[in-house]
Backbone as JSON, one array per atom type, in Angstrom:
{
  "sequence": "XXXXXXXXXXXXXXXXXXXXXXXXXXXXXXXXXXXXXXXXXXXXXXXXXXXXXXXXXXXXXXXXXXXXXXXXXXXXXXXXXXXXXXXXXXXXXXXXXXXXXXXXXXXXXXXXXXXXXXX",
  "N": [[0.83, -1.2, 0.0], [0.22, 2.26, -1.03], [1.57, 5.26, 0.76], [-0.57, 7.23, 0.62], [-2.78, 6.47, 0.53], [-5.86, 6.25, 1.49], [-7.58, 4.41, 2.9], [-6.15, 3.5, 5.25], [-6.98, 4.72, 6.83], [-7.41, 7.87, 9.23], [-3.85, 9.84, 9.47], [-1.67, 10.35, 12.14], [-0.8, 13.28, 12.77], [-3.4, 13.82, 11.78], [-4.95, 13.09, 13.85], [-4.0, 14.16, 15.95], [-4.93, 17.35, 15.18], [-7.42, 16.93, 15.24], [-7.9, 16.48, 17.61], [-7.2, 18.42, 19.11], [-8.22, 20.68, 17.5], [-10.7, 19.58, 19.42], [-10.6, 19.96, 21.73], [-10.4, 23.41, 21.79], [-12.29, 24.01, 20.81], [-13.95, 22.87, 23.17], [-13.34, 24.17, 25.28], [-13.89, 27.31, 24.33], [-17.02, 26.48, 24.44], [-17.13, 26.16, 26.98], [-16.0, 28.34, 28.33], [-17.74, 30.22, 26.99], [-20.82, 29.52, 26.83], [-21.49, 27.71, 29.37], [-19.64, 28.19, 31.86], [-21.03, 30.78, 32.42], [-23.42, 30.59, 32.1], [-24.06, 29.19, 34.32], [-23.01, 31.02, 36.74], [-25.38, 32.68, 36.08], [-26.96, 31.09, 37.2], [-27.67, 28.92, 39.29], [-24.75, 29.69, 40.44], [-24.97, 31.76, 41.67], [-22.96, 33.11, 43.69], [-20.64, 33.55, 42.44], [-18.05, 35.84, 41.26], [-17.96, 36.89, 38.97], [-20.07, 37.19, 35.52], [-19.58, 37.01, 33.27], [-18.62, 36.08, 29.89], [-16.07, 36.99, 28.6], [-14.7, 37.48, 31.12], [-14.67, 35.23, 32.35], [-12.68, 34.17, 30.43], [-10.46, 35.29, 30.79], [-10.04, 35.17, 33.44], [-9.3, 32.39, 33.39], [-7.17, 31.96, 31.12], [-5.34, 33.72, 32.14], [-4.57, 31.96, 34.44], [-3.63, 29.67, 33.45], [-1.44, 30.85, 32.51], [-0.5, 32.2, 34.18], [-0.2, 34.4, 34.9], [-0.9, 37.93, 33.21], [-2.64, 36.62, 30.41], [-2.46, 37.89, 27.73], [0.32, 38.48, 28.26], [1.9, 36.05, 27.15], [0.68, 35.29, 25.39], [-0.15, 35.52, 22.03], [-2.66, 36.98, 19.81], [-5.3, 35.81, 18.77], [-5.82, 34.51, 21.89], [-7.24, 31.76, 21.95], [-6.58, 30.57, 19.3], [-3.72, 30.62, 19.69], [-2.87, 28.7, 21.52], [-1.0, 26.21, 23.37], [-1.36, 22.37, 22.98], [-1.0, 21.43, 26.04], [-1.43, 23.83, 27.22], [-4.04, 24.55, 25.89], [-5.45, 22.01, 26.83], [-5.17, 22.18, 29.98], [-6.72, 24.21, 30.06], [-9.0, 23.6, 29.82], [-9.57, 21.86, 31.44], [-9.19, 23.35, 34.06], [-11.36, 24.98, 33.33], [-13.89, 22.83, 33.54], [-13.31, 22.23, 36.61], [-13.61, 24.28, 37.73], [-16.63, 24.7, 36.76], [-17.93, 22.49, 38.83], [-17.16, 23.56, 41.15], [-14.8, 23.0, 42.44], [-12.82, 24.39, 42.31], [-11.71, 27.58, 43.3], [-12.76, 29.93, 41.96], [-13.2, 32.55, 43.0], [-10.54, 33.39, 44.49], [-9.49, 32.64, 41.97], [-10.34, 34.71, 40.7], [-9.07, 37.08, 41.66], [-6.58, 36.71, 41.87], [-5.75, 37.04, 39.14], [-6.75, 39.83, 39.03], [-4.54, 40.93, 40.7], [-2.36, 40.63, 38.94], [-2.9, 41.7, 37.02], [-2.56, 44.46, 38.15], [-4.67, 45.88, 38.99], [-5.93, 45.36, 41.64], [-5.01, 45.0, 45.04], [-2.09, 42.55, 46.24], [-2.87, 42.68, 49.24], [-5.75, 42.56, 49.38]],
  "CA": [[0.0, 0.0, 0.0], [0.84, 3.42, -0.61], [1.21, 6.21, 2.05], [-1.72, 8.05, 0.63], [-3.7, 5.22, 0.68], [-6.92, 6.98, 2.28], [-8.34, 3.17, 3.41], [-5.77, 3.22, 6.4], [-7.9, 5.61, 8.3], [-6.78, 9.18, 9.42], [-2.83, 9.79, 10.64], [-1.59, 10.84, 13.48], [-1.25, 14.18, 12.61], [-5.04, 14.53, 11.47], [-5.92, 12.9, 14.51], [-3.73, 15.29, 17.19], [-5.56, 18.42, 14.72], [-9.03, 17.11, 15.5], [-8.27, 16.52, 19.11], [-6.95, 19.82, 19.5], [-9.25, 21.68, 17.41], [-12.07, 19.5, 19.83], [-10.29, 21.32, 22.99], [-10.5, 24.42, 21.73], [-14.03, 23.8, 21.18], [-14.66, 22.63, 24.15], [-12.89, 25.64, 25.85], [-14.85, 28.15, 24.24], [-17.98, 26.02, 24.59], [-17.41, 25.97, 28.35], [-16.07, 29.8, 28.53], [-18.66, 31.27, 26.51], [-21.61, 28.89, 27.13], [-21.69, 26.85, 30.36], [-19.69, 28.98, 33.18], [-21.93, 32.1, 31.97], [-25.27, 29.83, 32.36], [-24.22, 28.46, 35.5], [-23.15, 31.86, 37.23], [-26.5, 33.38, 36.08], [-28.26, 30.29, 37.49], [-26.96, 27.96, 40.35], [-23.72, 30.16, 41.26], [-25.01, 33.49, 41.85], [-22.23, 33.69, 44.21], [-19.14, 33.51, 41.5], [-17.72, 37.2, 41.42], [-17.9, 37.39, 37.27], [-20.81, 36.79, 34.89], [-19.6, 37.63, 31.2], [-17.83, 34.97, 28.84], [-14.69, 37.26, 28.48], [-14.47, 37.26, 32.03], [-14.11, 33.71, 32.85], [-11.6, 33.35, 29.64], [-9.97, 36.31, 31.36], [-9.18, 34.07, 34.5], [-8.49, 30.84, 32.77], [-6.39, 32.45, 30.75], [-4.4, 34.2, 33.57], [-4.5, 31.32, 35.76], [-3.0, 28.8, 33.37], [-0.42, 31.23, 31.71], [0.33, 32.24, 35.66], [0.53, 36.25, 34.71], [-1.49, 38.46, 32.12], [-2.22, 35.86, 29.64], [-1.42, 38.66, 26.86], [2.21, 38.88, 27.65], [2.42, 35.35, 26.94], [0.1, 34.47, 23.81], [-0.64, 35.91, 20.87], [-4.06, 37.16, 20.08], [-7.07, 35.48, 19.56], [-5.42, 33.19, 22.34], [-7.76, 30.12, 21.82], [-5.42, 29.85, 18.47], [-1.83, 30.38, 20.17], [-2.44, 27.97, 22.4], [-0.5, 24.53, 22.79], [-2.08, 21.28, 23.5], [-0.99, 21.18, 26.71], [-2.21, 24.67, 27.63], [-5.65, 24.22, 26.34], [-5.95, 20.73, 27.82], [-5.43, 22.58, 31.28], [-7.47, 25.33, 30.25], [-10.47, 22.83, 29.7], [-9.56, 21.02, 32.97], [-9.66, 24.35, 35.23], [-13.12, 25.36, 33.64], [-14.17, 21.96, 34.19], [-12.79, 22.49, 37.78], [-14.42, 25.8, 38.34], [-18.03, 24.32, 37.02], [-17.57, 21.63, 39.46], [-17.08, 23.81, 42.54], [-13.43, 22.01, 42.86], [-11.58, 25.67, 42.3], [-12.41, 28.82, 43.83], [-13.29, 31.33, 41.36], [-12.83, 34.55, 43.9], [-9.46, 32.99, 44.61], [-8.51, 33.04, 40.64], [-10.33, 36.37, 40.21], [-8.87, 37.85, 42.44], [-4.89, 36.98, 41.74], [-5.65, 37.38, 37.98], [-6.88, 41.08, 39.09], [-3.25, 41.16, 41.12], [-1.79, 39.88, 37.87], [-3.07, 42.96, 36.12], [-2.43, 45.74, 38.75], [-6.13, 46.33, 39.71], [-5.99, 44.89, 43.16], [-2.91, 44.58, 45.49], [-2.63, 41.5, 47.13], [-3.91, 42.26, 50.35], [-7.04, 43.11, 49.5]],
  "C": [[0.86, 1.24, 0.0], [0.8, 4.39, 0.33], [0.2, 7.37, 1.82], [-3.01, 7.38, 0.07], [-4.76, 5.81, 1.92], [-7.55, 5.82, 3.59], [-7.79, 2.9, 5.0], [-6.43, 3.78, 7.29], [-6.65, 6.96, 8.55], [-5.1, 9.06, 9.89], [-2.77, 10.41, 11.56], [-2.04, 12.4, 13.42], [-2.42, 14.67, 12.22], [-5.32, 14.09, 12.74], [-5.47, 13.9, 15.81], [-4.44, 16.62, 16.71], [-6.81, 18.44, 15.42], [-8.99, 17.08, 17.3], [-7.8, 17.76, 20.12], [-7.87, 20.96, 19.0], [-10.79, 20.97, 18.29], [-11.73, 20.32, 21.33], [-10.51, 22.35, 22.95], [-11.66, 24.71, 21.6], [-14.7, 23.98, 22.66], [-14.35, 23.72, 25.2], [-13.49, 26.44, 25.28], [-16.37, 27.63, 24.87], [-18.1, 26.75, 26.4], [-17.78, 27.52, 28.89], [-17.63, 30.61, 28.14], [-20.4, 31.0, 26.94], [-22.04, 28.74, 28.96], [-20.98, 28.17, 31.28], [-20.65, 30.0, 32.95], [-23.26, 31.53, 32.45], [-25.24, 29.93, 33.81], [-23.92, 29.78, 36.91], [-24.4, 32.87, 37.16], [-27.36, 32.23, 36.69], [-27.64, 30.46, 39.21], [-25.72, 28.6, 41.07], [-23.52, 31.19, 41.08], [-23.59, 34.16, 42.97], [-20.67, 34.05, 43.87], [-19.29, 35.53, 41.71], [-17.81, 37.57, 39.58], [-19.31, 36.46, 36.59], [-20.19, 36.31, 33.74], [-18.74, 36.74, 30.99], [-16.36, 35.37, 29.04], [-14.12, 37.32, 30.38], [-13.87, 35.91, 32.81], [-13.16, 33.29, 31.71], [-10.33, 33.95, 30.15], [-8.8, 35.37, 32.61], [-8.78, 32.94, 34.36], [-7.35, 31.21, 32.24], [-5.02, 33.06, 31.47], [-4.01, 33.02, 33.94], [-3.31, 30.02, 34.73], [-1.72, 29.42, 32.64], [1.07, 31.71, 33.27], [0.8, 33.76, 35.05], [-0.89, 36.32, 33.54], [-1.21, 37.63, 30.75], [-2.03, 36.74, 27.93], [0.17, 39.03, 26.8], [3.0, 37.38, 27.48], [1.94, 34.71, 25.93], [0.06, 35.56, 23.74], [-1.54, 36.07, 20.72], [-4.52, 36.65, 18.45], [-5.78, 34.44, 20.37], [-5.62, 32.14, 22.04], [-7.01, 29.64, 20.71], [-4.0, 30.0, 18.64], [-1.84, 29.64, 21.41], [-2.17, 26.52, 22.22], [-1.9, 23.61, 23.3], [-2.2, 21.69, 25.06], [-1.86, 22.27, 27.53], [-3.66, 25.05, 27.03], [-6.61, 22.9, 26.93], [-5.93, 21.64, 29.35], [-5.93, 23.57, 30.94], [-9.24, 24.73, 30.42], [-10.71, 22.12, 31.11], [-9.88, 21.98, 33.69], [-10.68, 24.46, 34.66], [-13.74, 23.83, 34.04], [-14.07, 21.64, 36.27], [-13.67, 23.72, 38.7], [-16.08, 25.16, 38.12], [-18.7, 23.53, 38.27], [-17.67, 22.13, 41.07], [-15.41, 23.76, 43.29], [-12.55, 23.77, 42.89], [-12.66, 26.69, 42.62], [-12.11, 29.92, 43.17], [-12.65, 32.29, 41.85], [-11.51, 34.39, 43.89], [-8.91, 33.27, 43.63], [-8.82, 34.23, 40.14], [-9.32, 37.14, 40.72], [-6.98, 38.06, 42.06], [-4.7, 37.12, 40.17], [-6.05, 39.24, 38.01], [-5.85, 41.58, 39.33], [-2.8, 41.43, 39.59], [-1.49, 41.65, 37.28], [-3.17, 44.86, 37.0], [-3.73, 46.67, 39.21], [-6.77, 45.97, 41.03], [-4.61, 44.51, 43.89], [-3.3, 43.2, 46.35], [-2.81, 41.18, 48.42], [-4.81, 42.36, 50.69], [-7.68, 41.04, 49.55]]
}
């Protein structure tokens, strides 16, 4: 058989594309969708409503600083595997209850010089 022999089924490289473009999916999905629902429903007590808000602190939290001085903009496409696999895990984490929100607002506000950290 030849190597563009379609019958073998996808390679690797198509299949790390699709499982990275389904992260990035699923990271917006969560950002824009789901935390947004679930702070207007069930967790009136989160400190942020709005979509860009919670990509705001994911973003921060897994870059560990202003996640503009370390991607490229639109983030969701300068990011690696690894950092949107843990970007999908903390919102997963935050829906969950398992991470404390105020906690990552709050040092992503540090981050950005709008709160000192002993507030």
């Amino acid at each position: 058989m030849n190597e563009t022999d379609s019958s073998q089924g996808p390679s690797s490289l198509e299949v790390d594309r699709k499982n990275m473009q389904d992260l990035v999916n699923s990271y917006l999905h969560l950002t824009k969708e789901i935390l947004p629902s679930l702070a207007r429903s069930s967790r009136q007590d989160w400190p942020v409503r709005e979509d860009h808000c919670f990509q705001r602190i994911v973003l921060d939290t897994i870059c560990n600083g202003v996640w503009y001085e370390h991607l490229d903009r639109p983030a969701y496409k300068n990011l690696t595997h690894d950092e949107v696999q843990r970007a999908v895990d903390l919102c997963y984490e935050i829906a969950k209850g398992h991470a404390d929100l105020c906690q990552l607002n709050n040092q992503s506000l540090i981050w950005r010089g709008k709160r000192s950290a002993q507030t």
